[in-house]
Steps between C-alpha positions, in 0.01 A plus 500: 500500500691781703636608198097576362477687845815750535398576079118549648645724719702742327252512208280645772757698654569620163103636443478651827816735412389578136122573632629703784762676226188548253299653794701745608618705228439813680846755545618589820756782558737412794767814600774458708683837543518664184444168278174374413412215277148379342431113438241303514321395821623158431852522385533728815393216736739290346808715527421544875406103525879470361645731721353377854653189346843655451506686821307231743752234358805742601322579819469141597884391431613817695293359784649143445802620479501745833357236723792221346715763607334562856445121591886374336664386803913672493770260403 
């Protein structure tokens, strides 16, 4: 039965990326310094999605890490 559910799930997970992805064809142009790059609207969102991911996850273990460091009692 929670099999049924988690596949319920992602099948609707699943449609609400492709409908977002076939709503948002539109280009954007993004520069930074003398770059620029056009994509789509949505593949844009989801390189930035997958880069808050990158850098929040190396954020939070250098945070982890600092305060282990701060609160390790000297030997």
């Amino acid at each position: 039965m929670q099999r049924y559910v988690y596949i319920a799930l992602i099948v609707i997970l699943a449609g609400i990326v492709i409908l977002f992805k076939v709503q948002n064809l539109e280009t954007a142009t993004v520069s930074l310094f003398s770059m620029s790059v056009t994509l789509p609207v949505s593949v844009l969102v989801f390189v930035v999605y997958v880069l808050g991911m990158f850098t929040g996850g190396f954020v939070l273990g250098l945070l982890r890490s600092l305060t282990n460091k701060a609160t390790a009692r000297p030997r």
